[in-house]
C-alpha positions, 0 to 999 in steps of 0.5 A: 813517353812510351806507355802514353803513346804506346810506342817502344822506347829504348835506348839503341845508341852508345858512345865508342869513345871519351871524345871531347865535350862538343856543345864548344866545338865548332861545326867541322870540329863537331862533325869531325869529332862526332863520325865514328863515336857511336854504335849501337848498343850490344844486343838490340836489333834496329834492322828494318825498324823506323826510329824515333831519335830524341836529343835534348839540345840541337847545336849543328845537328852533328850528334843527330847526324852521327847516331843515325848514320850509326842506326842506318849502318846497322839496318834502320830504315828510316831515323826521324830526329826530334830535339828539346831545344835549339841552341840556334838563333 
């Protein structure tokens, strides 16, 4: 995607932790699984950048939420989602 656009990509987001697999949980469950299990990678700097996020499968929106509350919290300005797939109706 990045030399095509001309846009950066790179990998900011990792996982703290083994939590459970979400793609079964419920919404509350997920959200609740989900609110602390990101940070960004050591050693990028996301501070007063605008984000691209992309996920591969959107469920409840949780994963997305999660990560760019993680962004946010180490100085992203702004962080834009963008989904493959939806698993809603």
């Amino acid at each position: 995607m990045g030399p095509k656009t001309r846009l950066h990509v790179a990998t900011c987001v990792t996982t703290n932790s083994a939590d459970r697999f979400a793609g079964r949980l419920a919404r509350k469950e997920r959200q609740s699984n989900l609110k602390a299990a990101f940070t960004v990678v050591a050693g990028k700097t996301v501070k007063d950048c605008r984000l691209l996020l992309v996920d591969d499968v959107y469920t409840t929106g949780a994963t997305l939420q999660a990560c760019a509350a993680a962004l946010k919290r180490n100085g992203a300005v702004e962080v834009t989602g963008l989904v493959i797939a939806s698993s809603r109706n």
